[in-house]
N, C-alpha and C positions, 0 to 999 in steps of 0.2 A: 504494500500500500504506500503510495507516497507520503501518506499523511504518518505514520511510522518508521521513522529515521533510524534505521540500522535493526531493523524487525524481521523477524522469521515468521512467515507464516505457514502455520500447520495444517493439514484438512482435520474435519473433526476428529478420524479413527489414530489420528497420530498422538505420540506423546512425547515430549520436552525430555533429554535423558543429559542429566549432567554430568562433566565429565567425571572419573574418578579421582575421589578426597586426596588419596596420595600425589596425584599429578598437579594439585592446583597448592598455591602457599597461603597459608595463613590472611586474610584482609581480601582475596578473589570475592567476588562476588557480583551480579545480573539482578535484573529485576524481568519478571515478566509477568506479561499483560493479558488477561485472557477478554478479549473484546469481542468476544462471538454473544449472541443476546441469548441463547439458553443450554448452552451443551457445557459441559464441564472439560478441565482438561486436565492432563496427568503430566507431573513433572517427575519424572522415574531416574533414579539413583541405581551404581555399578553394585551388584551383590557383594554385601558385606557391609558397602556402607549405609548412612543412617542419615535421615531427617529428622530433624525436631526430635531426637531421641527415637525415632522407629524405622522400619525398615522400609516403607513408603512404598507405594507413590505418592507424593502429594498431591493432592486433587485441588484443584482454581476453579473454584464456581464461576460462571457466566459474566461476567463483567467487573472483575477485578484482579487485583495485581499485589504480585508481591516479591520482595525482596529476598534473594537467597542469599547467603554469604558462609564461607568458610571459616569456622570457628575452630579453635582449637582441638576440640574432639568430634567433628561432626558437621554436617552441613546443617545450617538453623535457616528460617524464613523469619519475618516481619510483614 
């Protein structure tokens, strides 16, 4: 979309996989956007590691966004 400056867009059945925690340093971190008006989307983490303390996918409801970043032990959202 143009109106998305430096945006990936996914069809619905797809899902967001970040890359793995070993590979990224400490302070990495993306935000994404889910601007689709009613499907959910998945943002899927390398087996083993962990979101928010779980082993995820993190699911983005229909029109909103969030911040993922690499923390210390784990990948955390906002």
């Amino acid at each position: 979309s143009p109106h998305q400056t430096g945006a990936i867009v996914f069809s619905n059945a797809d899902a967001i996989t970040l890359p793995a925690f070993a590979a990224c340093r400490t302070g990495w971190w993306c935000e994404v956007k889910n601007i689709h008006g009613v499907t959910s989307a998945n943002v899927s983490i390398v087996a083993g590691d962990t979101i928010d303390g779980g082993a995820g996918p993190l699911a983005l409801a229909a029109g909103t966004s969030r911040r993922i970043f690499r923390a210390a032990a784990g990948w955390r959202s906002i």
